[in-house]
N, C-alpha and C positions, 0 to 999 in steps of 0.2 A: 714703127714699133717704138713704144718708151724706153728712154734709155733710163734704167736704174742704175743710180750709184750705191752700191750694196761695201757695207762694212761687217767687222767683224767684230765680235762682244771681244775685251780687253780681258775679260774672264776666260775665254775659250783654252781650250787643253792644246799644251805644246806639240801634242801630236796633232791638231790639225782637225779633231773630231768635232765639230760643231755647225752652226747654220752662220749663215747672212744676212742682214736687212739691212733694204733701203727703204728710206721713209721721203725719200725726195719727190714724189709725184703727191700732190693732194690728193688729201683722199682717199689712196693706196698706203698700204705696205706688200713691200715682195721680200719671199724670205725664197733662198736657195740653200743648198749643200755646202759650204765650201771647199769640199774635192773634189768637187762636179761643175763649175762654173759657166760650162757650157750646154748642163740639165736643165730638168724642169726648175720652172719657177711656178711657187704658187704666191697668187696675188691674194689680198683679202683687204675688208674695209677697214680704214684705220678704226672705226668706232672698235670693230671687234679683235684688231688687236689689242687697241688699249685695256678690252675687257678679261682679255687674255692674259697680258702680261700684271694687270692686278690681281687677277687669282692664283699666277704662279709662284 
């Protein structure tokens, strides 16, 4: 299995409420929960994050 090194935005709320990515695997991003570290992860192609993260 890939091992992702997943971080957390420096933005994220003190209480913990927020997601994870890791951008470490070409190609991929995986974003998880961060309360849940041991959930799902959902993968998607980096083109469609980055398409993502420019319309947010």
């Amino acid at each position: 299995m890939t091992q992702f090194h997943f971080v957390k935005s420096s933005y994220s709320a003190s209480s913990g409420e927020c997601v994870e990515v890791a951008t470490n695997v070409v190609g991929t991003v995986a974003v998880r929960d961060s309360k849940d570290a041991d959930g799902p992860v959902i993968r998607v192609a980096a083109s469609a994050w980055a398409a993502f993260a420019a319309s947010a």
